[in-house]
VOMARLUM-961470 format. One record per residue (C-alpha): x negated, y negated, z; residue in one letter. Coordinates in steps of 0.1 Angstrom, whole numbers, plus 2048, in hexadecimal, padded with zeros to 3 digits. Layout:
residues N
X;Y;Z;A
...
//
This chain:
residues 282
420;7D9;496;X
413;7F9;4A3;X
40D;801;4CA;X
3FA;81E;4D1;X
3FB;82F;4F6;X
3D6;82F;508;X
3D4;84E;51B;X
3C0;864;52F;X
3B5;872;512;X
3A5;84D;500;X
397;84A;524;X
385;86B;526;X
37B;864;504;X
36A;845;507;X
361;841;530;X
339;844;52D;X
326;862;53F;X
308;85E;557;X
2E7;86E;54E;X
2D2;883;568;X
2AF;86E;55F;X
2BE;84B;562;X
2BB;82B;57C;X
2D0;80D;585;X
2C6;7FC;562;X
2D9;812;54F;X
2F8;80A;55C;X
2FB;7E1;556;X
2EB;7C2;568;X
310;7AF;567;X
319;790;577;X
333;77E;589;X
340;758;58D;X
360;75C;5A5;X
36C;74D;5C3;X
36D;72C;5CC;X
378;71C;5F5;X
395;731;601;X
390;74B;5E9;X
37A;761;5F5;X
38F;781;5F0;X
38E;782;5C6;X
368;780;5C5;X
368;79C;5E1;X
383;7B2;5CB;X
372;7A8;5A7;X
34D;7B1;5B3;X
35A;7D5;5C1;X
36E;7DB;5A2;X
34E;7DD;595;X
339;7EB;5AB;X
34F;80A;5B1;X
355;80A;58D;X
331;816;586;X
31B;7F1;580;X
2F2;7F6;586;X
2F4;7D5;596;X
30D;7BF;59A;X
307;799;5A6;X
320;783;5B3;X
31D;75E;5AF;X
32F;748;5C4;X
332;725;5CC;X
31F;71E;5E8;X
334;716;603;X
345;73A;606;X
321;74D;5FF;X
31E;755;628;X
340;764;625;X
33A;779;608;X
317;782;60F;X
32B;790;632;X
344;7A2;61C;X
32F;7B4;605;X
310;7CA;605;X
30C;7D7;5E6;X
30F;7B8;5CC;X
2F4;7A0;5CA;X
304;77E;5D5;X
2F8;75D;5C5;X
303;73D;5CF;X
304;721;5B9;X
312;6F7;5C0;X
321;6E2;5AA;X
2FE;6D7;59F;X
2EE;6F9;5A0;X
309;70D;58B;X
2F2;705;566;X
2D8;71A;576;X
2EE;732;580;X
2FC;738;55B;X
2D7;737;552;X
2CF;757;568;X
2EF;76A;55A;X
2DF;76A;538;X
2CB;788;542;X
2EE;796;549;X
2FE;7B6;538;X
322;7A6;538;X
330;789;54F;X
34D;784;561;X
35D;75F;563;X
37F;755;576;X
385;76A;596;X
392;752;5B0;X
37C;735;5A2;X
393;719;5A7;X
39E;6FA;593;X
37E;6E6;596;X
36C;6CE;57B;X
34D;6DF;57E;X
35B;704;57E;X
36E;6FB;55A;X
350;6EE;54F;X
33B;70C;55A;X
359;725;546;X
355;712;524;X
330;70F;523;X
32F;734;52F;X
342;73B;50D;X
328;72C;4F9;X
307;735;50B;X
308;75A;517;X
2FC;770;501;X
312;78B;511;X
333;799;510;X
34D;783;527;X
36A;78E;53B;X
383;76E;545;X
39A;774;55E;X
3B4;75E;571;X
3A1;73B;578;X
38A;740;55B;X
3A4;748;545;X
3B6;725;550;X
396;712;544;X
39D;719;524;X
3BB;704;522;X
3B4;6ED;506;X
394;6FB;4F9;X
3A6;71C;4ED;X
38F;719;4D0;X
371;71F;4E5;X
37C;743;4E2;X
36D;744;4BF;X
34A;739;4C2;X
33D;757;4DC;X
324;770;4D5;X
33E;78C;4DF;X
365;78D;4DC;X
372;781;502;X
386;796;516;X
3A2;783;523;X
3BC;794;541;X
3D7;77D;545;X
3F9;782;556;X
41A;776;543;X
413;755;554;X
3F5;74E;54A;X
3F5;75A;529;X
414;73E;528;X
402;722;538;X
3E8;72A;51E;X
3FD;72B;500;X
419;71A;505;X
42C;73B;4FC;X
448;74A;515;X
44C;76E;51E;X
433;77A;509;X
433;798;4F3;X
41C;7B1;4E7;X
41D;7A2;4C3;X
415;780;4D3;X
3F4;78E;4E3;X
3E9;7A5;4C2;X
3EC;781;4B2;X
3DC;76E;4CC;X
3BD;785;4CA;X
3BB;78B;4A4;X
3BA;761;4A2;X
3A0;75C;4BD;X
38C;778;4B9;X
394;787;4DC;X
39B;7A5;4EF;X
3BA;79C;503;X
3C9;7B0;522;X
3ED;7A5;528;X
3F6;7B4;54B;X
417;7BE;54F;X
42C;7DD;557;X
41A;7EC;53C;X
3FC;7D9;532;X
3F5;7D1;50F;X
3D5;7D0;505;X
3CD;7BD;4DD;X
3AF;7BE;4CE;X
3A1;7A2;4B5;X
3A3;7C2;495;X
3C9;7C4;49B;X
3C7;7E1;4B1;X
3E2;7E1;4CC;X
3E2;7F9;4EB;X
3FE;801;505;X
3F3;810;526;X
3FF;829;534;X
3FA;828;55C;X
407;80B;578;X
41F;809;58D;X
42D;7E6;5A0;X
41B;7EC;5C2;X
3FB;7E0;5AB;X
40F;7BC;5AA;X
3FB;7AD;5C8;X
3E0;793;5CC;X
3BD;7A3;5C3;X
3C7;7BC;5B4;X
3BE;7AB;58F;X
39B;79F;59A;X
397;7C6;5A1;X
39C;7D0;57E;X
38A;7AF;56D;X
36A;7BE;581;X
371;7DF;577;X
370;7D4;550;X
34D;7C0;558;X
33E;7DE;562;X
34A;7F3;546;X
33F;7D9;530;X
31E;7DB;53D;X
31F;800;53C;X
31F;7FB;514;X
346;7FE;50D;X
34D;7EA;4F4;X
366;7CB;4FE;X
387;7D9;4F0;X
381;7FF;501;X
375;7F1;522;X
396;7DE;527;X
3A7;7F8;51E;X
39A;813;534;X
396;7F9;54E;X
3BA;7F4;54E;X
3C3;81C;54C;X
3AA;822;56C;X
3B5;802;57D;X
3DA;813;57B;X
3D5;834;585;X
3C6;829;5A0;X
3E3;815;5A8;X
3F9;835;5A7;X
3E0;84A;5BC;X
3E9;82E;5D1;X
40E;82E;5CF;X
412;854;5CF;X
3FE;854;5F5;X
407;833;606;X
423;826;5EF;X
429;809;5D8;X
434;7ED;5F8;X
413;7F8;60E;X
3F6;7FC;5F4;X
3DE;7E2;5EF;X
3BF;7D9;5D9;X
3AA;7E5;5F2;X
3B9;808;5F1;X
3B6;808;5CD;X
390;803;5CA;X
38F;81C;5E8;X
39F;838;5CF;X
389;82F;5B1;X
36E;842;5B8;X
388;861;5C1;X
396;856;59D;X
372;859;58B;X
369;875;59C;X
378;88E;57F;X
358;87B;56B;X
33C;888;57D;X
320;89A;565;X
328;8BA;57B;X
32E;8C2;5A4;X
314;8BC;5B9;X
//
């Protein structure tokens, strides 16, 4: 199986430019379902990995219980919340969406599953599954195959497994995994492995392990929403997602070191990181 290296160059390649004449509808309407009680730091991480990543309008929904804590957290996302009886509406309002973002801190719940696998079968948009979302699918695996796009995945070694059933997963284990389901799937690791449901395989190329800390995934599943949304197509969002998402972590590294940098720090550098992107100086 071949591996190619995604570098700066794919990135610069394929990272969409802004236009002069242009408003907050040009850039994606994307949504998130994250968080659930005692997790309000994912959502919080998830909607800024969007937000700084470029997102017209990003809106956060949340169960309702943690909405006055998010709602305190964030200024720039929309925040919706949503109960266990309310969450069908919810879906029903991310229709409208550019891309959706499912998993973040969600939790274990009945309802939340159930909100995950009809998600997969009623949004008309792309979908990004991430941690909790991602654990939904146990058992209903097949559900991968009946979307209108292919699903980005972003599972760790342990997940991937728990999905599976397979240990210490390879590369050749997530080219097959996406080529059966029809899926883009990001396996994080040391160097993350991105497979594509056309056989493609791609190796990144930045990372370093001060990224291993809690948050710093929902920062990079909100960066792919938004460059979903933006009009990537699944397979290249991921992938530049995951290039951005590490040199960011090695901006971070290289000034505060691998023990002290956090999530936070790494959406603080994004913009810094995007900046080479601007149309021109201003």
């Amino acid at each position: 199986m071949q591996i190619e290296r995604f570098t700066k160059v794919q990135v610069d390649a394929l990272l969409p430019g802004r236009k002069p004449e242009t408003s907050k509808n040009d850039y994606g309407r994307v949504w998130a379902f994250c968080g659930s009680s005692g997790y309000t730091g994912a959502p919080y991480f998830a909607a800024q990995g969007a937000v700084r990543m470029g997102s017209g309008i990003v809106t956060l929904a949340v169960p309702a219980d943690i909405y006055p804590i998010l709602a305190v957290k964030l200024n720039e996302p929309v925040i919706y919340p949503y109960t266990e009886d309310s969450w069908q509406d919810a879906l029903h309002r991310a229709e409208r969406s550019a891309a959706c973002l499912i998993g973040s801190g969600l939790g274990h719940f009945a309802a939340f599953r159930e909100l995950t696998l009809t998600a997969l079968t009623s949004l008309p948009c792309p979908i990004v599954l991430d941690a909790d979302g991602i654990n939904a699918l146990g058992g209903h695996i097949d559900k991968l195959c009946s979307t209108a796009y292919p699903v980005v995945l972003t599972p760790h070694a342990g997940e991937f497994s728990r999905l599976t059933g397979i240990d210490h997963p390879t590369a050749e284990d997530a080219a097959a995994f996406a080529m059966r389901y029809g899926c883009v799937l990001l396996l994080k690791g040391h160097r993350t492995v991105v497979a594509a449901p056309d056989g493609t395989v791609t190796c990144n190329t930045t990372g370093n392990p001060g990224m291993a800390k809690g948050g710093s995934g929902d920062v990079l599943a909100g960066m792919i929403l938004s460059l979903i949304g933006q009009g990537l197509r699944p397979a290249d969002a991921a992938r530049v997602g995951a290039w951005l998402h590490g040199r960011c972590g090695d901006v971070c590294a290289n000034r505060l070191s691998e023990y002290g940098m956090t999530p936070t720090d790494m959406l603080s550098v994004l913009p810094e990181v995007l900046h080479e992107y601007n149309t021109r100086e201003w």
